[in-house]
N, CA, C and O atoms as a DFTB+ gen file, in Angstrom:
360 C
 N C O
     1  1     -48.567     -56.896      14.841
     2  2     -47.455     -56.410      14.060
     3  2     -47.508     -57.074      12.683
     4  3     -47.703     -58.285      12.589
     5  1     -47.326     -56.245      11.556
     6  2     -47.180     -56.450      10.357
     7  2     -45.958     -57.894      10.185
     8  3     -45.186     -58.220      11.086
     9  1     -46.032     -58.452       9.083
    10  2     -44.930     -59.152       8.670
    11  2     -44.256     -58.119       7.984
    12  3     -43.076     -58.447       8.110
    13  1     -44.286     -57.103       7.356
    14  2     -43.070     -56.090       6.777
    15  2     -42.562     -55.344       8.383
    16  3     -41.346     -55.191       8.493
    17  1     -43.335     -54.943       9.451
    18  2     -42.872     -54.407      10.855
    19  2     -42.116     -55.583      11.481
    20  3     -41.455     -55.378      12.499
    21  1     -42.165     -56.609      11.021
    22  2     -41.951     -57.763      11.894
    23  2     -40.875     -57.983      11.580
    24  3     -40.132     -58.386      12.475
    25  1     -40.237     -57.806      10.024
    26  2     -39.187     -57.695       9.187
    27  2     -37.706     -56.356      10.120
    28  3     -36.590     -56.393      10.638
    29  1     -38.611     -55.570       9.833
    30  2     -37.905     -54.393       9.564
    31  2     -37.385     -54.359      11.623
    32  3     -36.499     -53.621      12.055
    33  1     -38.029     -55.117      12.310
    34  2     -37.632     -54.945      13.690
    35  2     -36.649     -56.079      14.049
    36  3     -35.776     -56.043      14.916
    37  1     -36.980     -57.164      13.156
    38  2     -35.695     -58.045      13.956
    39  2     -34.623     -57.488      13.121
    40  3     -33.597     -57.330      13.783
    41  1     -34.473     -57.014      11.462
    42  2     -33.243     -56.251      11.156
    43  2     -32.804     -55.614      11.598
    44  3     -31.610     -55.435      11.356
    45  1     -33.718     -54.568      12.884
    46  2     -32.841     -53.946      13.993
    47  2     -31.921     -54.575      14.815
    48  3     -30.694     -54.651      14.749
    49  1     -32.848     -55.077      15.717
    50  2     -32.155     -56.019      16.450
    51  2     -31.085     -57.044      15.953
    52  3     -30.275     -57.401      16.809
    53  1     -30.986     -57.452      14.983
    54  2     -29.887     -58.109      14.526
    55  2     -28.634     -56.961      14.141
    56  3     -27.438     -57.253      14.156
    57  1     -29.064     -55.899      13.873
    58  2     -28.050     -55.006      13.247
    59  2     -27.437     -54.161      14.153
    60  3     -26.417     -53.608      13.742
    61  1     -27.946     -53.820      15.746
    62  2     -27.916     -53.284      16.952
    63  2     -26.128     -54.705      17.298
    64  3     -24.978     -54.589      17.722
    65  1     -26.931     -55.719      16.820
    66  2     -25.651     -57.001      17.695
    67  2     -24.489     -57.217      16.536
    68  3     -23.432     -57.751      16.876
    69  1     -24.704     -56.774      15.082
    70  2     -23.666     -56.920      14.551
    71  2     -23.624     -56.451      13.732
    72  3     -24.623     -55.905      13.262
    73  1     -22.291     -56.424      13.071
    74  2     -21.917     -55.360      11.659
    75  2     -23.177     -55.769      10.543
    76  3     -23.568     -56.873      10.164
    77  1     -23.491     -54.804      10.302
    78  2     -24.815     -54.894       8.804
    79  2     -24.067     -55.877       8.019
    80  3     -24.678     -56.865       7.611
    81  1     -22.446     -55.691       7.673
    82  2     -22.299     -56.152       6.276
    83  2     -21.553     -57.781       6.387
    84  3     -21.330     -58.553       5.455
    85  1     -21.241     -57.995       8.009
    86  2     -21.104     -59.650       8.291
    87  2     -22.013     -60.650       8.360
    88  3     -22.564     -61.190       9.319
    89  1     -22.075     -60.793       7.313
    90  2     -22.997     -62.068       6.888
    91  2     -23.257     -63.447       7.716
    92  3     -24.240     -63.976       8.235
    93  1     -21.801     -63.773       7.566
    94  2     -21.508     -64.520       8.920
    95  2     -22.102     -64.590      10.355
    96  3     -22.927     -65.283      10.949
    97  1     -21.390     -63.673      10.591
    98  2     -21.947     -63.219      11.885
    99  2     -23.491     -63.952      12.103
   100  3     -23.965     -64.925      12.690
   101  1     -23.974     -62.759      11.185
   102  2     -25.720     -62.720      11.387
   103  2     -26.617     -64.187      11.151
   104  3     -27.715     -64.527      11.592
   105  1     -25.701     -64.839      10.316
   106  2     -26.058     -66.251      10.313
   107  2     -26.370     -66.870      11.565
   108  3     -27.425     -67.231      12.086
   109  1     -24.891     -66.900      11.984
   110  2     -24.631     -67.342      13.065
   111  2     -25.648     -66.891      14.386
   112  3     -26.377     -67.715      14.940
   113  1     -25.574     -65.520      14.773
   114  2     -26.760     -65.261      15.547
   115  2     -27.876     -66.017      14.785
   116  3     -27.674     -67.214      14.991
   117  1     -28.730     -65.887      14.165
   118  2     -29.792     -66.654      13.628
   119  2     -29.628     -68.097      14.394
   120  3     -30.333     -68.646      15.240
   121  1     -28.655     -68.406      13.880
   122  2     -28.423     -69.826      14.746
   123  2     -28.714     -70.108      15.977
   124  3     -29.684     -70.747      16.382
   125  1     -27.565     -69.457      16.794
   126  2     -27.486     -69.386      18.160
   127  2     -29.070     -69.129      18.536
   128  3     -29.673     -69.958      19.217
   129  1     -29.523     -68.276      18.192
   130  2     -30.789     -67.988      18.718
   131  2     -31.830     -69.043      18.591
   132  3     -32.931     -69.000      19.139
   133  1     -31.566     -69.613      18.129
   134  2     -32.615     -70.627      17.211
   135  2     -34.032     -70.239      16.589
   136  3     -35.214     -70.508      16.804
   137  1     -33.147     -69.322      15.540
   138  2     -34.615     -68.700      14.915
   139  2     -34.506     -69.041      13.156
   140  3     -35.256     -68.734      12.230
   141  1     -33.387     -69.710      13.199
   142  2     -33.411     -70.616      11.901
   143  2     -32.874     -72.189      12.443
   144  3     -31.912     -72.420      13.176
   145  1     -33.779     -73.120      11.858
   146  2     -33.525     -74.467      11.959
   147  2     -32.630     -74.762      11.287
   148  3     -32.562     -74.224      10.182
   149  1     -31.528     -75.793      11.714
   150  2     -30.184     -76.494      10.530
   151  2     -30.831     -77.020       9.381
   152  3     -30.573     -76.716       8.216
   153  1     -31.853     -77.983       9.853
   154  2     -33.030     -78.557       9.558
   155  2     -33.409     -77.888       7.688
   156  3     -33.114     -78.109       6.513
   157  1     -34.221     -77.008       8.535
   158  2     -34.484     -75.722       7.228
   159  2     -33.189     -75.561       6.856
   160  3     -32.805     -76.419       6.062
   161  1     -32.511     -74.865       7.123
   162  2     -30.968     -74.528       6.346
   163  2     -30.425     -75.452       5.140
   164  3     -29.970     -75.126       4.043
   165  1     -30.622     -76.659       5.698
   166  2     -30.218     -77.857       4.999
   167  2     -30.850     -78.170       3.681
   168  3     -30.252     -78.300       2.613
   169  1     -32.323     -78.291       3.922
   170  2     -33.463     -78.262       3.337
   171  2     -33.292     -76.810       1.857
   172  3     -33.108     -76.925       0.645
   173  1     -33.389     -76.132       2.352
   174  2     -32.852     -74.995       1.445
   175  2     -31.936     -74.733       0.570
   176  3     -32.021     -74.082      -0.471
   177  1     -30.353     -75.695       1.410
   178  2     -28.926     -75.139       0.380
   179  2     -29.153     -76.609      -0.453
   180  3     -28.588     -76.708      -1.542
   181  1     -30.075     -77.897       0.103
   182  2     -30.238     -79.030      -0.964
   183  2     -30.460     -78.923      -2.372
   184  3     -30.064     -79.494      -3.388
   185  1     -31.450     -77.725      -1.986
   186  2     -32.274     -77.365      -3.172
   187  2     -31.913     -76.405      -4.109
   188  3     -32.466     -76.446      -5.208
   189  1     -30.888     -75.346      -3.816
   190  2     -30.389     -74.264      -4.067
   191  2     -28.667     -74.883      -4.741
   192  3     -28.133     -74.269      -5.665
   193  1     -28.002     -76.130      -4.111
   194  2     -27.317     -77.179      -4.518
   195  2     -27.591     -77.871      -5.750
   196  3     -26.872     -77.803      -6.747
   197  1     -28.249     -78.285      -5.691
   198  2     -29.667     -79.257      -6.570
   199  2     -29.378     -78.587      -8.159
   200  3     -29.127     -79.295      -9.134
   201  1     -29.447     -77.435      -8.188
   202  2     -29.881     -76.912      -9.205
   203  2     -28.332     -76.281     -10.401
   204  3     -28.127     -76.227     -11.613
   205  1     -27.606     -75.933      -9.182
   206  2     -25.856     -76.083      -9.629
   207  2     -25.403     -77.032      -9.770
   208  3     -24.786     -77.084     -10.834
   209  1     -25.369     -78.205      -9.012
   210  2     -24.844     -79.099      -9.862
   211  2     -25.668     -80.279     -10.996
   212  3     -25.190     -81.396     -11.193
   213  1     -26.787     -79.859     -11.577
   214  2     -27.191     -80.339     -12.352
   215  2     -26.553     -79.611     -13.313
   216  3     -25.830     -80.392     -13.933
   217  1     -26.436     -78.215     -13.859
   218  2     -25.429     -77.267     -14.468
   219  2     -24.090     -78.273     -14.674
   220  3     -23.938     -78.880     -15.735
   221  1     -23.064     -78.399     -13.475
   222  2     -22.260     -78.917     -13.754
   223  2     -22.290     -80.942     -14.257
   224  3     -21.485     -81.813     -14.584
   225  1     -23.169     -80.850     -14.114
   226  2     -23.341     -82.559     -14.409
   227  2     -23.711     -82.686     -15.678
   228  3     -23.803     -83.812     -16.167
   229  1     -23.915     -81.833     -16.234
   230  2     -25.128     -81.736     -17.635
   231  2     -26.145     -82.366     -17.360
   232  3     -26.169     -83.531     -17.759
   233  1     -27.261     -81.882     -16.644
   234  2     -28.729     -82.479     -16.990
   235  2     -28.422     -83.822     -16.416
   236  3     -29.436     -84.517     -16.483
   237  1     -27.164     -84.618     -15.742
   238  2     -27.913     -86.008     -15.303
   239  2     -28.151     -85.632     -13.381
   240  3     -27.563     -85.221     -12.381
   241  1     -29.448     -86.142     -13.885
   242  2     -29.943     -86.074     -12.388
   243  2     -29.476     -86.813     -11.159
   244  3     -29.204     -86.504      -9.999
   245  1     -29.492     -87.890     -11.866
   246  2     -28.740     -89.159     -10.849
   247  2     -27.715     -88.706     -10.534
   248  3     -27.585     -88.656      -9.311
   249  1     -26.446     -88.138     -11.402
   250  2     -25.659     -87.978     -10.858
   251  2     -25.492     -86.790      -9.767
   252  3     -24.488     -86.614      -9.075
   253  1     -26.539     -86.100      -9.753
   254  2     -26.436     -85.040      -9.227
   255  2     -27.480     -85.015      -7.560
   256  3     -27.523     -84.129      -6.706
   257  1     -28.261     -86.464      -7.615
   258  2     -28.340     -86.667      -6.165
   259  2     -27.175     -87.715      -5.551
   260  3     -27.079     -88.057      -4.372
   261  1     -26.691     -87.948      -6.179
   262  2     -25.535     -88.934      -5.848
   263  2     -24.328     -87.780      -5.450
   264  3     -23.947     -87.633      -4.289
   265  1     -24.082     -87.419      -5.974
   266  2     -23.286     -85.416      -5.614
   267  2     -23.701     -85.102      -4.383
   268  3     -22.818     -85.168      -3.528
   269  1     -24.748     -84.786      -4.027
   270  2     -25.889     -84.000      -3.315
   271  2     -25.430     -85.113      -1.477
   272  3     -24.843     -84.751      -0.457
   273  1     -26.060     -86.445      -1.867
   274  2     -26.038     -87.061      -0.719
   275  2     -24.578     -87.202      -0.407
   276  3     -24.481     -87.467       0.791
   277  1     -23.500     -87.141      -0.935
   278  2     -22.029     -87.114      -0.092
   279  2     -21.953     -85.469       0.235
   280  3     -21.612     -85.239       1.395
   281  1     -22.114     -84.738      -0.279
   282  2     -22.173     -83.461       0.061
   283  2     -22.660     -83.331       1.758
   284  3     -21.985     -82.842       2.665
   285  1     -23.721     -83.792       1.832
   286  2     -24.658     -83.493       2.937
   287  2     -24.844     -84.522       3.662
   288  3     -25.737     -84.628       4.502
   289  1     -23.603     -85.767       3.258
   290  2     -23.605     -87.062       4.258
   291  2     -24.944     -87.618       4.663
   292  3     -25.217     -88.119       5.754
   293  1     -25.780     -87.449       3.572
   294  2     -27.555     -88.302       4.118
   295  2     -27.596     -88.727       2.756
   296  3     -26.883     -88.154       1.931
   297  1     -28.717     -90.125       2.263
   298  2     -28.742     -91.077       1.390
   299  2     -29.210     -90.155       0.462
   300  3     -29.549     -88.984       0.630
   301  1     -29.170     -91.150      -0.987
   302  2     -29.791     -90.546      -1.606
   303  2     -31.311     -90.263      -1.893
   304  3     -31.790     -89.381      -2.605
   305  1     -31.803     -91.012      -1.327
   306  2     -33.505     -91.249      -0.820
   307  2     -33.985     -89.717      -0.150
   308  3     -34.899     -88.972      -0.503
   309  1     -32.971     -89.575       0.966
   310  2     -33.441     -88.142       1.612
   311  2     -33.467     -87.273       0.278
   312  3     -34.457     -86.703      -0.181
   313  1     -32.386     -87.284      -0.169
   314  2     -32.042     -86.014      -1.184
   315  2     -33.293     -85.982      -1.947
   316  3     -33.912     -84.939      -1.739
   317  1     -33.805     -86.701      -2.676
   318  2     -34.719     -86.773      -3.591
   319  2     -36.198     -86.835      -2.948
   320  3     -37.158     -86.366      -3.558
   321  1     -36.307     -87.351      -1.866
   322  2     -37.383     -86.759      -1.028
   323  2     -37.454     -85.539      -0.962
   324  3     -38.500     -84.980      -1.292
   325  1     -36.322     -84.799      -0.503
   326  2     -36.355     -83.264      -0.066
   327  2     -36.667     -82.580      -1.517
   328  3     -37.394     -81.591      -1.611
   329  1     -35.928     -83.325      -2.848
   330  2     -36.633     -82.210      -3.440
   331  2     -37.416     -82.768      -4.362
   332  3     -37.127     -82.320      -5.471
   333  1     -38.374     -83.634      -4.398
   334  2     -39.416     -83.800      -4.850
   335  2     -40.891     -83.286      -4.035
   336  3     -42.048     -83.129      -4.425
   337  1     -40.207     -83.120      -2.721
   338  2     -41.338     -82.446      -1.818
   339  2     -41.009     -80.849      -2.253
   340  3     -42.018     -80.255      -2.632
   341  1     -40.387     -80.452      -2.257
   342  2     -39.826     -78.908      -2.861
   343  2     -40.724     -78.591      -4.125
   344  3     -41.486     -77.631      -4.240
   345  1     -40.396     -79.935      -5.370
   346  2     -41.154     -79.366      -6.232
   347  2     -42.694     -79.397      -6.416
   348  3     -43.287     -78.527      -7.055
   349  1     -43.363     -80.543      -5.765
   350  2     -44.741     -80.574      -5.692
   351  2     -44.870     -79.102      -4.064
   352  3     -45.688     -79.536      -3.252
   353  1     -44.666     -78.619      -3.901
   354  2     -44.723     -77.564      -2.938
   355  2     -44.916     -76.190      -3.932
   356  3     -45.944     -75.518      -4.012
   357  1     -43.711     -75.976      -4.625
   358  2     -43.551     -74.973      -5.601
   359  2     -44.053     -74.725      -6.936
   360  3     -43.707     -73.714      -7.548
């Protein structure tokens, strides 16, 4: 099976168990199922975080893993691990 077939079949199946337009929801299944890690999740909104509140911080970084690690209750070491591995990745 294709990765675009592979796509287009679990959007069935997810859309068969819940409203197309509850977001929620479908998260949530994702969850439950364990076909997305918190792990990853976390990893993702760090980084997607990361980048808004540097916006609101003006450009200071520090302050904005210092933001980041009360946000997500882990040090600031993780934070800046996670996205210094993000950016040598990307």
């Amino acid at each position: 099976m294709t990765r675009s077939e592979l796509k287009e079949h679990l959007s069935a199946v997810v859309a068969e168990k819940h409203n197309q337009n509850d977001i929620e929801s479908i998260v949530n299944f994702l969850f439950d199922e364990k076909l997305i890690r918190e792990k990853d999740s976390r990893d993702y909104l760090i980084i997607h975080d990361f980048y808004e509140l540097l916006k609101e911080n003006e450009g200071h970084v520090t302050n904005t893993f210092r933001d980041l690690s009360v946000i997500y209750e882990t040090s600031e070491t993780t934070i800046k691990r996670k996205f210094y591995s993000y950016i040598n990745t990307h």
